[in-house]
C-alpha positions in Angstrom: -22.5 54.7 -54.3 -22.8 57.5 -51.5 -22.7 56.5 -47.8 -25.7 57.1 -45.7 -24.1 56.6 -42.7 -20.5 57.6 -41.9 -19.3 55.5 -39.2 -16.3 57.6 -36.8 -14.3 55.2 -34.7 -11.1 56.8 -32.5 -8.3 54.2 -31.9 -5.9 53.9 -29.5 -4.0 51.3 -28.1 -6.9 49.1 -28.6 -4.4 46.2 -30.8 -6.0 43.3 -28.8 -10.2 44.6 -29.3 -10.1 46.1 -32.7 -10.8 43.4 -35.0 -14.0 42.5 -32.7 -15.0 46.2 -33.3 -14.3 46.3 -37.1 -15.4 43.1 -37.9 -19.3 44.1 -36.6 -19.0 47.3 -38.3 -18.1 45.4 -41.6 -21.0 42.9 -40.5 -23.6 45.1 -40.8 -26.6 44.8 -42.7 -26.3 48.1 -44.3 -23.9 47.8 -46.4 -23.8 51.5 -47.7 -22.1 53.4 -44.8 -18.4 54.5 -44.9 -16.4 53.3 -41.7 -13.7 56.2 -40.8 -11.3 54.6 -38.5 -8.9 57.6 -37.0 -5.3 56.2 -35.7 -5.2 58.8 -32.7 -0.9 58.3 -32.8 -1.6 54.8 -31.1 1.8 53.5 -30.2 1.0 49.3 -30.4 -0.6 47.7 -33.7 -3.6 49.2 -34.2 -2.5 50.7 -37.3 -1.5 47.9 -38.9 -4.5 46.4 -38.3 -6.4 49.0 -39.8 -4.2 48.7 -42.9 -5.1 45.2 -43.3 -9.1 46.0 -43.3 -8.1 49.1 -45.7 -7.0 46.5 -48.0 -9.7 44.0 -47.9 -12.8 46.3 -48.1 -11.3 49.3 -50.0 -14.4 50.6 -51.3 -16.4 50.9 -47.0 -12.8 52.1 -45.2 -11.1 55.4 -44.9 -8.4 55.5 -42.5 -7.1 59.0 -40.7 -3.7 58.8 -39.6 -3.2 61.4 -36.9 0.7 62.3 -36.1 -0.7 63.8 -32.7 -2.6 62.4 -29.8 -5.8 64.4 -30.2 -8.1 61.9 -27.6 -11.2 60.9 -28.6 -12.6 64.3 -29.4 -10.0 65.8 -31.5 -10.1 61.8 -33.5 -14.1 62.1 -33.6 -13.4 65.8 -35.0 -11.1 64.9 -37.6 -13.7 62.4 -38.5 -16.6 64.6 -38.8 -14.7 66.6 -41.0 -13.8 63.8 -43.6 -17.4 62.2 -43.3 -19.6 62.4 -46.4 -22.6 60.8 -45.2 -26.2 62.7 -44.0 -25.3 61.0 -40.6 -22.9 60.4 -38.7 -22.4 57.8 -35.9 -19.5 57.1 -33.4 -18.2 53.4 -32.3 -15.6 53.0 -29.4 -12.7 51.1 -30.6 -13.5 48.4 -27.9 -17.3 47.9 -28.4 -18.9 46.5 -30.7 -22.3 46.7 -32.3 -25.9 44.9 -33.8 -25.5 43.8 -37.5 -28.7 45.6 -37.5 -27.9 48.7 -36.0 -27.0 51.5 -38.5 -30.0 50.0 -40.6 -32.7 50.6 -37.9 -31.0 53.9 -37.0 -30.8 55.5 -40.3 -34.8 54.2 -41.5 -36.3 55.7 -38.4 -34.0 58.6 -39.0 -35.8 58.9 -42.3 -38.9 57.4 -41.8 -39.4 60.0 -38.9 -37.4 62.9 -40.3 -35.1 63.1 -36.8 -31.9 64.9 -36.6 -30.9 62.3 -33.4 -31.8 58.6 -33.4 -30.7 56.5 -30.4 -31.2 53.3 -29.6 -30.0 51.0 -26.0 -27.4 49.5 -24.8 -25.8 46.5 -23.7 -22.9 46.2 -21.1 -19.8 43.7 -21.3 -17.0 42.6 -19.6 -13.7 40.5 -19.4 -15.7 37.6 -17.8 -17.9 37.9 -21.0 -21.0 38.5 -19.0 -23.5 40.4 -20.4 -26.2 42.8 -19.1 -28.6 45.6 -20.3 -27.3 48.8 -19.8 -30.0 50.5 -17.8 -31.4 53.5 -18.6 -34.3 55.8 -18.0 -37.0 55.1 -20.8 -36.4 57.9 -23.4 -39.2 57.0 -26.2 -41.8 59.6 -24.2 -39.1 62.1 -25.5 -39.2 61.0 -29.0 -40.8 63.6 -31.5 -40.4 67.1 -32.1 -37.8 68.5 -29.4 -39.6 71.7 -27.5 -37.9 73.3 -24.9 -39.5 71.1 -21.9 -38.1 68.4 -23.8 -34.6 69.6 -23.8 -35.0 70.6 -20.1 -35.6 67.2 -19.3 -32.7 65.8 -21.1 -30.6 68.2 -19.5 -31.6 66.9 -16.7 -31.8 63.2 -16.7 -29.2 62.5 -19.7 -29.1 60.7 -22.7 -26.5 57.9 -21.8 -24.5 56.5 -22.4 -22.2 59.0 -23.9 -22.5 59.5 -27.9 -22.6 56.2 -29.0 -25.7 54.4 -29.6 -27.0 57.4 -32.1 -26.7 58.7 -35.1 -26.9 62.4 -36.1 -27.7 64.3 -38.8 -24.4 65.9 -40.4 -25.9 69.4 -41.0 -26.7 69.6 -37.6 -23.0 69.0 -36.2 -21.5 71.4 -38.8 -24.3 74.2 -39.2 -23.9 74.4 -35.5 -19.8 74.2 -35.2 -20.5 72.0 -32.2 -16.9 70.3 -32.0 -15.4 67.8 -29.3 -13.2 69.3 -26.7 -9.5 68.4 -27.8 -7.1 66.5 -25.8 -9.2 65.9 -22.8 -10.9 63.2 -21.4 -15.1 63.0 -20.6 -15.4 64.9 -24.2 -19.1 63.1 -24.5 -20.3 65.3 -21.0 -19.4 68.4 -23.4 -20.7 67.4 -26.9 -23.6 65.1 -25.8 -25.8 67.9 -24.3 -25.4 71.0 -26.7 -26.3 68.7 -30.0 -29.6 67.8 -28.1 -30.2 71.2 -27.3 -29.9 72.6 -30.8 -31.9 69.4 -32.6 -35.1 70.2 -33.7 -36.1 66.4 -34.0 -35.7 63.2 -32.2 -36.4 59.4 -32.3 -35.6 56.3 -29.9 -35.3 53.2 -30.9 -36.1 50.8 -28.2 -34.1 47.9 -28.7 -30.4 46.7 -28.0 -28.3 47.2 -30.2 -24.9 48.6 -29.2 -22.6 46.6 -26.9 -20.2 48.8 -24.5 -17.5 47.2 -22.9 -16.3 47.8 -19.4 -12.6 48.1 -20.1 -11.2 48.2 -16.0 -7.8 49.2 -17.7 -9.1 52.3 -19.3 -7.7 56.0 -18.2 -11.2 56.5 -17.0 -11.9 53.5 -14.9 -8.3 54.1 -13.6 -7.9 54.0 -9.7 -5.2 57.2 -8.9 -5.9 59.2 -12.3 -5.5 62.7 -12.0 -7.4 62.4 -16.1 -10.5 62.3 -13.8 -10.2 65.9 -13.1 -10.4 66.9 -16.9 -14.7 66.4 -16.0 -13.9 70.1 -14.1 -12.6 71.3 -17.0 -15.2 70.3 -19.4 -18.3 71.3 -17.4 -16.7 74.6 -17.1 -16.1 74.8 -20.8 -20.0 74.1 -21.1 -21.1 76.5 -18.6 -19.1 79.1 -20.7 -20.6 77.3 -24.0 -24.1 78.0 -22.6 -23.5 81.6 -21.7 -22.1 82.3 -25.0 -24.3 80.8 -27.1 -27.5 82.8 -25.4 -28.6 79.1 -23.9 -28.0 79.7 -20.1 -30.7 82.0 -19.4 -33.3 80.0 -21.4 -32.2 76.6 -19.3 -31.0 77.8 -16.0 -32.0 76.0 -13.5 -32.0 72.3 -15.7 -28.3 73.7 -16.6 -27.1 74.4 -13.3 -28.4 71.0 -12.0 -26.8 69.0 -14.3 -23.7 71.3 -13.3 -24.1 70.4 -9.5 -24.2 66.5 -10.5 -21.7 66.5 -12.9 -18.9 69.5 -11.6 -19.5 69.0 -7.4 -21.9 65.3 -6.7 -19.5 63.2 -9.5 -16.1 65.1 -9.2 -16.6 64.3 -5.2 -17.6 60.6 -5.6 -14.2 60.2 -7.8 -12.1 62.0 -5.5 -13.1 60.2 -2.5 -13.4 56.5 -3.9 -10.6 56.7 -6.7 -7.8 58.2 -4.6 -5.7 56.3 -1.5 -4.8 59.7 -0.6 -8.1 62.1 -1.7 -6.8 65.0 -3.4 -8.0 67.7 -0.8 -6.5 70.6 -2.8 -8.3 70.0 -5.7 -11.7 69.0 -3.6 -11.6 73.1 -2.0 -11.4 74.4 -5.4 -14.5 72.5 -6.9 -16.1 73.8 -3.4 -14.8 77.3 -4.4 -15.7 77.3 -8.4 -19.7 75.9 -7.0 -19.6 78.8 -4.0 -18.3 81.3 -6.7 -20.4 80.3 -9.6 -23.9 79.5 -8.1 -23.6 80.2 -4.2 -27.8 79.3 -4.0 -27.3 76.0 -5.5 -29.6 74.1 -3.3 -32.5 76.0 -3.8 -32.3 75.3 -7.4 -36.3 73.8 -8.1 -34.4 70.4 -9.4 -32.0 69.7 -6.1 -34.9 67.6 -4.6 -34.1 65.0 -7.3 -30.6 64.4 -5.8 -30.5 60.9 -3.0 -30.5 62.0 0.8 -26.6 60.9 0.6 -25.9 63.7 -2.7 -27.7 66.2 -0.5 -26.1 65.8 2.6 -22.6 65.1 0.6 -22.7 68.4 -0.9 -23.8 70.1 2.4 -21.2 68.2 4.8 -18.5 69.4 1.9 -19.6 73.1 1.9 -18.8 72.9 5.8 -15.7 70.8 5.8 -14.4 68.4 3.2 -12.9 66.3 5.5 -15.9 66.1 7.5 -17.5 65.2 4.1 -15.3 62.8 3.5 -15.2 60.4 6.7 -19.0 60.5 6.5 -19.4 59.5 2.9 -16.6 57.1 3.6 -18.9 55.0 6.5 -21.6 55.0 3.7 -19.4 53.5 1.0 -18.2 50.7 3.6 -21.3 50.1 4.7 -22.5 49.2 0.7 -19.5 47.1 -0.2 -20.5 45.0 3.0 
């Protein structure tokens, strides 16, 4: 029987959360979908783990063993590639999901003809606490996907990340739109160019994806210089969009998700991650954004940044360290 659904899930170091992870995707009420777990070189026992599944449901697991640490987007690549399913979906090796979740995605996917189905969220933690993951209402968006639609998700997202969807196989691979390799925030990359080539999409509004808050991820790190890879990708994507003809058609939704993501974010991290904020780095984001788009805050969209984004980017075009005692009196004044 073919899969409907092939169901990508990177592992890493994740010994002590996979079974939770497998064990919904195996609980699922859809029983005709092909779970690809990719070992991305994980040093502990995840692999061993993944044997012992392999043996037990031989028929719903294909394993990938990769040799080489590819992060999430070179595992989800590899996966793509062996999928053999009409969609494809992507689980995080510590989350966990709805018995009912590929089931609803994949109907409405059919029942509505949609290249991108999504659905919401919930957020975990260690102290088991549970919360809905909030989110800006997306079922207005649902339908077919004209150009003010994709502005708007351009511009207000489609969190969080690539999980909680499935997409269309044809539309990944007609497309070549690949995960950035061996860096980390791959989904700020991937996420925005598959919306903006879809011709079709639904939303599914009910829970049905749990995302757990791992504090001891690289990403949640305090001190990571992985942070920085965010510069990197947002680059790559600015280059994507000029390449790809995209830029011109979206330019002013595409350079204000650059100014939130590249300069508002990459400052936030760099002054609430670091002891010591990494200054060096801080004058060449405020080079690349003086360089790249010198007229950024007359861009139509800038009004939708808070008073404190705005006057953050402003006090950082002046001085950075001017920027940075001010913004850090408004993050003391929060946490009291």
């Amino acid at each position: 029987m073919l899969a409907k659904v092939s169901v990508i899930v990177p592992i890493y170091n994740v010994e002590q959360y996979l079974h939770r992870c497998i064990d919904s995707l195996i609980a699922q009420t859809m029983v005709d979908i092909e779970i690809i777990l990719v070992n991305d070189a994980s040093p502990d026992r995840s692999m061993d783990i993944m044997l012992e599944y392999k043996k037990a449901y031989p028929d719903r697991i294909i394993i990938i063993d990769s040799k080489e640490n590819m992060k999430q987007g070179g595992a989800r690549n590899l996966g793509i590639r062996a999928a053999t399913s009409e969609y494809i979906g992507f689980v995080d090796s510590d989350d966990w999901v709805h018995p009912e979740m590929f089931r609803m995605l994949y109907e409405t996917a059919i029942n509505k003809s949609a290249d991108i189905v999504s659905c919401n969220a919930y957020r975990a933690n260690s102290d088991s606490e549970i919360t809905p993951y909030l989110h800006r209402d997306l079922t207005s968006l649902t339908g077919e996907m004209s150009d003010i639609k994709k502005e708007l998700f351009l511009i207000y997202g489609a969190s969080p990340g690539v999980v909680t969807k499935i997409y269309k196989k044809s539309l990944i691979i007609d497309n070549q739109i690949w995960f950035p390799e061996k860096l980390f925030y791959e989904d700020n990359f991937w996420g925005p160019l598959i919306f903006l080539h879809a011709r079709s999409y639904h939303h599914v509004n009910e829970s049905f994806y749990y995302y757990y808050l791992n504090l001891n991820s690289t990403i949640t790190r305090q001190e990571s210089h992985h942070h920085f890879d965010r510069l990197l990708i947002e680059i790559m994507k600015l280059e994507t969009y000029k390449k790809i003809g995209l830029f011109d058609k979206f330019k002013d939704a595409i350079e204000f998700s650059f100014i939130r993501l590249y300069y508002i974010n990459s400052l936030h991290l760099a002054f609430t991650r670091f002891k010591n904020p990494p200054f060096n780095k801080i004058f060449e984001i405020r080079k690349y954004m003086k360089d790249e788009f010198p007229f950024y805050r007359e861009n139509k969209y800038f009004h939708l940044f808070s008073k404190v984004e705005q006057v953050l980017t402003g006090l950082n075009d002046v001085s950075p360290y001017k920027a940075y005692e001010w913004y850090k009196t408004i993050i003391n004044k929060n946490v009291k």
